[in-house]
C-alpha positions in Angstrom: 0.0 0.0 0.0 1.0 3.2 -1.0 2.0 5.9 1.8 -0.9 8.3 1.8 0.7 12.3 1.7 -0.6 14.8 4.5 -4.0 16.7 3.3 -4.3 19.9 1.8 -7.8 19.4 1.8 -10.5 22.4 2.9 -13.5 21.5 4.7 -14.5 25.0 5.6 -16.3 25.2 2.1 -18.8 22.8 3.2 -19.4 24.4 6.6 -22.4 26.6 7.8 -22.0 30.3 6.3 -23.1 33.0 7.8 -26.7 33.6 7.3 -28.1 30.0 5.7 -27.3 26.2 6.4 -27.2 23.5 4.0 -27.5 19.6 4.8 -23.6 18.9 3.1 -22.5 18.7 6.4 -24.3 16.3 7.5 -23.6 14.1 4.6 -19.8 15.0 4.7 -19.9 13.5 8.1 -21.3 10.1 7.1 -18.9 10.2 4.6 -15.9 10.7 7.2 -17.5 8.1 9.2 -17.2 5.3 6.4 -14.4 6.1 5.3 -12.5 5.4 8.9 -14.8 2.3 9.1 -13.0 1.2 5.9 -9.6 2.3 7.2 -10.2 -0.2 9.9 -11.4 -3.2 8.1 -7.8 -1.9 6.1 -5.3 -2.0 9.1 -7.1 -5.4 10.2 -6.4 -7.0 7.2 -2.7 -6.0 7.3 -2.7 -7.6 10.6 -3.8 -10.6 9.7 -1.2 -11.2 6.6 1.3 -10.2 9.3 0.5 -13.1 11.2 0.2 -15.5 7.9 3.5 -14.1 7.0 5.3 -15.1 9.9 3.5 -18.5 9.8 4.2 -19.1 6.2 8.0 -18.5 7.0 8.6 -20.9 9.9 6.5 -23.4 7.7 9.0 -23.3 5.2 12.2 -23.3 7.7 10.9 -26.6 8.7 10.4 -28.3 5.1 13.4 -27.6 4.1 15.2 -29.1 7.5 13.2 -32.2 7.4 14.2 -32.5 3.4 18.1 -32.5 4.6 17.4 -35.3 7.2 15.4 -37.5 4.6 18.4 -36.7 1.8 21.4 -37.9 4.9 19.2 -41.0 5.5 18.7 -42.2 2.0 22.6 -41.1 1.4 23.9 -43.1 4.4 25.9 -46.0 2.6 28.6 -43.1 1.5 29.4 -40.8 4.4 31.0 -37.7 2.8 28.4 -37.7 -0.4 25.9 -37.7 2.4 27.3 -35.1 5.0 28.2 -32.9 1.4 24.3 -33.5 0.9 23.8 -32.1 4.4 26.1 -29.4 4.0 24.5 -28.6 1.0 21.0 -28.7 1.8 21.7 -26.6 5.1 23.5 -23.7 2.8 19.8 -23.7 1.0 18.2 -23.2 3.9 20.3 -20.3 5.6 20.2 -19.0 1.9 16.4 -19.2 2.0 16.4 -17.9 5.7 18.2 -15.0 4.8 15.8 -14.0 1.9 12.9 -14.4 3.9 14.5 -11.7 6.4 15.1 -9.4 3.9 12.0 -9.8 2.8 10.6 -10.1 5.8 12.2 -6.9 6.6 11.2 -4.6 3.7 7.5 -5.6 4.5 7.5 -4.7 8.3 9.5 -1.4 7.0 6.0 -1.1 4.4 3.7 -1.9 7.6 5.8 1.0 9.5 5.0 3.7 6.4 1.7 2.7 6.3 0.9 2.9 9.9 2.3 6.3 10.2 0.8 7.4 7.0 -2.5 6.0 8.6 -1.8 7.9 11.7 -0.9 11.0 10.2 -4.4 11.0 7.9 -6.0 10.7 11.2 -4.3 13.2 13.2 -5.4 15.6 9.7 -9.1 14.6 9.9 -9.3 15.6 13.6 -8.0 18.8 12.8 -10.5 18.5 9.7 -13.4 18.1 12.5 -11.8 20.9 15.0 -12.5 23.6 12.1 -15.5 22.5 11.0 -16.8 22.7 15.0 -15.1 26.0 15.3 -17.3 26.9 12.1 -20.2 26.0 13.9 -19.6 27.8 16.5 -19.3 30.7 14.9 -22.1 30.3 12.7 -24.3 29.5 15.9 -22.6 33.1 17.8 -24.3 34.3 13.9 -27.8 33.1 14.5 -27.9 34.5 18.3 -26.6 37.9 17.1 -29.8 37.3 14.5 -31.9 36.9 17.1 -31.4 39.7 19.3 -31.8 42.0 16.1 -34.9 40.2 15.5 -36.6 40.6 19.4 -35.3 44.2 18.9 -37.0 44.9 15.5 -40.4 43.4 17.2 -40.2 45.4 20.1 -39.5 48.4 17.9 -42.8 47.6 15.8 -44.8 47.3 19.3 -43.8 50.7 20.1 -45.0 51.9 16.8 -48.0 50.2 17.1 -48.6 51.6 20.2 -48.0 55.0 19.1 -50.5 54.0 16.5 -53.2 53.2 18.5 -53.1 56.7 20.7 -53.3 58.6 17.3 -56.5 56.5 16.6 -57.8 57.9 20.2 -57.3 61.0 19.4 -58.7 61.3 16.3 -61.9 59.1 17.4 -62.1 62.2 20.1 -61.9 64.8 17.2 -64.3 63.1 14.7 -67.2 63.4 17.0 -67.1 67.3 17.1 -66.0 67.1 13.2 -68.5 66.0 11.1 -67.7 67.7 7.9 -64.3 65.5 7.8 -65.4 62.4 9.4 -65.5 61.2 5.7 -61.8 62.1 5.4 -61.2 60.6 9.2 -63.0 57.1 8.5 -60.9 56.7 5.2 -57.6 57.4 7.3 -58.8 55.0 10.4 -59.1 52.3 7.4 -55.6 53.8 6.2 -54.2 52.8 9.9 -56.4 49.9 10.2 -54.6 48.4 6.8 -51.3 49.2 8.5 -51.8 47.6 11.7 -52.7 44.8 10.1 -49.4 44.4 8.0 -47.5 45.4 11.0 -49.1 42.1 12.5 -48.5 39.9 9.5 -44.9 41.1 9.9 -44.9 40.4 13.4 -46.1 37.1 12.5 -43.7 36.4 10.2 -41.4 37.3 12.6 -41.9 35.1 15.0 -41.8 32.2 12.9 -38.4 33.2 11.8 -37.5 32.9 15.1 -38.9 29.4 15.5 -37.0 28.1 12.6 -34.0 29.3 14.0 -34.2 28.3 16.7 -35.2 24.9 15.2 -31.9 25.1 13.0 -29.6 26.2 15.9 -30.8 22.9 18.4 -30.0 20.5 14.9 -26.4 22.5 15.2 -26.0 21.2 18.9 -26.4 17.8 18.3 -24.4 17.9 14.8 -21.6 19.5 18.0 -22.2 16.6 19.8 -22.9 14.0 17.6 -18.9 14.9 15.8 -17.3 15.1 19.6 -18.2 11.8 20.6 -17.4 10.9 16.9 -14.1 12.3 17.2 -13.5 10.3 21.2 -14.2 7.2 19.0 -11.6 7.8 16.2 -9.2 8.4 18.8 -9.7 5.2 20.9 -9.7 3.0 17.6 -6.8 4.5 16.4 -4.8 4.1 19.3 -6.0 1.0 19.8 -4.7 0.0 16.2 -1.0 1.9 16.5 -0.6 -0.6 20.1 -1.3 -3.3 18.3 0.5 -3.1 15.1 3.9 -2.0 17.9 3.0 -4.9 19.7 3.8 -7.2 16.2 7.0 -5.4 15.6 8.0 -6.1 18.6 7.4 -9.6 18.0 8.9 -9.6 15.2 12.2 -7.8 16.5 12.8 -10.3 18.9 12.5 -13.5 16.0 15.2 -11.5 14.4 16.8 -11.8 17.5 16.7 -15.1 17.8 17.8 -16.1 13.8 21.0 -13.7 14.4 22.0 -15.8 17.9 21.5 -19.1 15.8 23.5 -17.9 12.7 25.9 -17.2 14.9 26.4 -20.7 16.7 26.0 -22.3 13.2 28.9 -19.8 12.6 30.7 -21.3 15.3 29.6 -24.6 14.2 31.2 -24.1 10.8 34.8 -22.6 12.3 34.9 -25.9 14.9 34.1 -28.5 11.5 37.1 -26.6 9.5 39.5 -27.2 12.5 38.2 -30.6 12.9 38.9 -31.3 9.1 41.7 -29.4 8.8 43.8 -31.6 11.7 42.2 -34.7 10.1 42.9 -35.1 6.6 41.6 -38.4 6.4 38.1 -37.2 5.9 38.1 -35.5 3.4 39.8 -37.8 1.5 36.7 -40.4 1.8 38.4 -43.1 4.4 36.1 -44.3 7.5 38.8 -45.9 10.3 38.0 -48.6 13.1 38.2 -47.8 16.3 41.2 -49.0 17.0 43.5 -48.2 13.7 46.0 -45.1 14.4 45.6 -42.0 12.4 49.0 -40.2 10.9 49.3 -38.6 14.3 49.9 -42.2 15.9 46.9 -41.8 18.0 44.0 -44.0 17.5 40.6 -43.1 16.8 37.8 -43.2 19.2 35.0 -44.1 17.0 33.8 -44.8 14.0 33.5 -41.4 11.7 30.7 -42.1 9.3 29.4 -38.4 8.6 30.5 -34.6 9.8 27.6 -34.3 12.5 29.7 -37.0 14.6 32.4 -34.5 14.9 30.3 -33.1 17.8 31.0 -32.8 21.4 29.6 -36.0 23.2 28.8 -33.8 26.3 26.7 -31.6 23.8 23.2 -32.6 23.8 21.6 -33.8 20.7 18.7 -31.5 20.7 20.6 -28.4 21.1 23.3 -29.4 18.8 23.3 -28.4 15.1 25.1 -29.6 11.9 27.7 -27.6 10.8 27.2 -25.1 8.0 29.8 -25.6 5.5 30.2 -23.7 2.2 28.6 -25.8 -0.8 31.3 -26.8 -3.6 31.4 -24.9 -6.8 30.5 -27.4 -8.8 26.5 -28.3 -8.6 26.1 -32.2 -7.4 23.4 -34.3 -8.3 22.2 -34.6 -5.0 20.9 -31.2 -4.4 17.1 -30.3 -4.7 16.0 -26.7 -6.0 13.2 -25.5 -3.6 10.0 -26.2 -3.9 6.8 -24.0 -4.7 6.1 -25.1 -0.6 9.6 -23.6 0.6 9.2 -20.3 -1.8 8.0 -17.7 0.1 5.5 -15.3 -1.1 7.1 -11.9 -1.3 6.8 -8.4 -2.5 9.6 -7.4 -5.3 12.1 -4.8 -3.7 11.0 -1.2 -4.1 7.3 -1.9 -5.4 4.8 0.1 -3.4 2.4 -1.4 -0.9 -1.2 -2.3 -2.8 -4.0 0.0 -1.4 -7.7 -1.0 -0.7 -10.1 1.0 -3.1 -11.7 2.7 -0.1 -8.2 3.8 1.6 -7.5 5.0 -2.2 -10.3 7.3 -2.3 -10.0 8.9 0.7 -6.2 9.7 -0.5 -7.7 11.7 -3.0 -10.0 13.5 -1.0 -6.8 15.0 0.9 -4.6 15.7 -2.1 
């Protein structure tokens, strides 16, 4: 999977402006939401070739030691084509050990960038989620200013229509003694009637501006609450993901570990069998001796020598004893056996990019 850059992306342009609110936002969340559902499902999967990974490469350490046993047994009757057909056989396997490190190494050094690619996209969409709450906030401080110009306004209009009302008084008072305009008086109390009912309508209208704000700033509030405890969630699940991903590598540092302490005594191993050879020319040359003919030296032999593993310390206990690792001849002998489809690891060509879910791919583009 390819590591995911840091996001330039800017979601103030589908936030609340200042005098309308659309239902984007809304639908931008849900969108956030399934996307780190997918991310997940993602980082779960990773986790879980991990595991097959390292179970796939101790499967094939073993196949190939159990092929070396079963090529020494059927070998037996000649003792150095069959300790050659050991040596051999073990060369293949710390050959094929130390390509599934390095392979093994390059992917945990994939896992790494993807993890802190992964963690990075989520420390950006938290930040995403802090501006679009600050937005919010704003946008509701906008409606409450709205609000107070509104109750103003209306009290404003119940003082004119007060004022109104005490000009109607007085000219009901005056039309009684003036009868030759109380044509001209009943047309204006219509006039003022129309007005005071328009001032109403307003007032009216008004009000119910009011309600649908209100209405609009209590679906703001739990859009505010509904993203905090969206936001706790990511969190925990992300956390939750980085421990256990550390918690592999650190498995997985301490089998390395271990495969660099047994290279090590095979190392050993190997310098001890040269020695042993070296003082004893007699085995390489393809001679088994008695036990009680004399060697060049004039000392005789203790035992029978039938392969290189009985070169070994008889205080050393079998089980933690190990063959000697010698270096295979230049020439290819017909006893060796080229690995199997069983003992070939699956592995990812050096310098070739991580593959990347369709999900994880989309939300990449949504940040560049």
């Amino acid at each position: 999977m390819s590591s995911m850059r840091p996001s330039t992306h800017n979601t103030d342009n589908a936030s609340v402006s200042g005098d309308s609110f659309t239902e984007d936002e809304y639908d931008e969340h849900e969108h956030y939401g399934h996307s780190n559902r997918a991310k997940e499902s993602n980082i779960t999967k990773w986790t879980n070739f991990i595991n097959w990974r390292n179970t796939s490469g101790s499967g094939s350490r073993g196949g190939s030691g159990d092929g070396s046993r079963s090529r020494s047994r059927n070998h037996n009757h000649n003792p150095t084509e069959a300790g050659r057909g050991r040596v051999i056989s073990q060369s293949d396997t710390l050959e094929q050990e130390a390509r599934l490190e390095r392979d093994r190494s390059k992917f945990e050094a994939g896992v790494i960038l993807h993890i802190e690619s992964a963690t990075q996209d989520t420390h950006q969409l938290i930040h995403a989620q802090s501006r679009r709450l600050d937005s919010v906030d704003s946008a509701a401080d906008g409606v409450a200013l709205r609000l107070d110009n509104v109750d103003a306004h209306i009290n404003a209009l119940d003082t004119q229509s007060d004022s109104v009302n005490a000009r109607l008084e007085v000219i009901e008072k005056g039309s009684t003694n003036q009868s030759p305009h109380s044509d001209a008086l009943a047309d204006r109390i219509a006039a003022q009637d129309h007005l005071i009912h328009s001032l109403q309508l307003a007032n009216q209208h008004h009000q119910h501006t009011i309600s649908t704000q209100e209405n609009q700033l209590c679906d703001l509030r739990s859009v505010v609450s509904k993203l905090q405890s969206d936001l706790r969630g990511l969190s925990v699940l992300a956390l939750e993901r980085i421990q256990g991903l550390e918690k592999s590598v650190e498995k997985n540092t301490e089998k390395n570990a271990e495969i660099k302490s047994e290279r090590s005594l095979k190392e050993k191993a190997e310098k001890i069998t040269e020695n042993v050879v070296e003082s004893n020319p007699d085995i390489s040359n393809d001679k088994t001796t008695d036990r009680h003919t004399d060697n060049p030296n004039g000392t005789p032999y203790h035992r029978k020598i039938t392969s290189f593993s009985s070169l070994r310390d008889e205080n050393t206990p079998s089980s933690t004893t190990r063959s000697p690792a010698i270096k295979p001849p230049t020439t290819n002998p017909t006893n060796t056996k080229s690995p199997t489809k069983s003992q070939t690891p699956l592995r990812r060509p050096p310098g070739s990019p991580v593959k990347q879910s369709p999900a994880i791919q989309a939300k990449a583009k949504q940040f560049t």
